[in-house]
N, C-alpha and C positions, 0 to 999 in steps of 0.2 A: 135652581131652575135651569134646566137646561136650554144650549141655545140662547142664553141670555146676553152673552157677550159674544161681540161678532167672530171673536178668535174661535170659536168651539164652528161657528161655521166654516169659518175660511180653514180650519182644519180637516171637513168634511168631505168639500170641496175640493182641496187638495188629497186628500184620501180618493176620491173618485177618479182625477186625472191619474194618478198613479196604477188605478186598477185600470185603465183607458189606454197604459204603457203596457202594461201585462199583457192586458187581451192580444200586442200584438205579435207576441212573441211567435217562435217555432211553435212551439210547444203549446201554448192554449191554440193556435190554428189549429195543429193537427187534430185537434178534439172537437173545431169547427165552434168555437166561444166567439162571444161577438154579442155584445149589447144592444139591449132593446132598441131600436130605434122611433119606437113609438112615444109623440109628446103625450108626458106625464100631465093628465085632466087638470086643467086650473093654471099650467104651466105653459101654455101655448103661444103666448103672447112673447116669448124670449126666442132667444139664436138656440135651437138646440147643442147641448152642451155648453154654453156658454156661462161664466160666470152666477149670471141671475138667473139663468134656466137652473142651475145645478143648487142655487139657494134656495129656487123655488123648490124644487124636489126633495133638497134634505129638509124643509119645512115642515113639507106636508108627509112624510116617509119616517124622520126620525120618531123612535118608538124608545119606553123605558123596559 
């Protein structure tokens, strides 16, 4: 079962700020990369990007 234990999120989570470090590189700029800033449906009630925003999303997001 995935998602079952909190580690497989908080690894998620941590995969997402790392892509969050990416995005700002030279290099993805120059290509004009830059994450949705739109809150994800059902997920609005958190800080975007913040820890429980970023729970909420790999919740409802993560797929097999």
């Amino acid at each position: 079962n995935y998602l079952h234990h909190q580690d497989d999120i908080k690894t998620l989570i941590e995969g997402l700020k790392i892509l969050k470090q990416i995005l700002v590189t030279k290099t993805m700029k120059s290509m004009s990369a830059q994450l949705n800033n739109l809150f994800f449906p059902g997920c609005e009630g958190y800080n975007f990007f913040s820890d429980d925003y970023l729970e909420c999303y790999v919740r409802h997001l993560t797929l097999t």
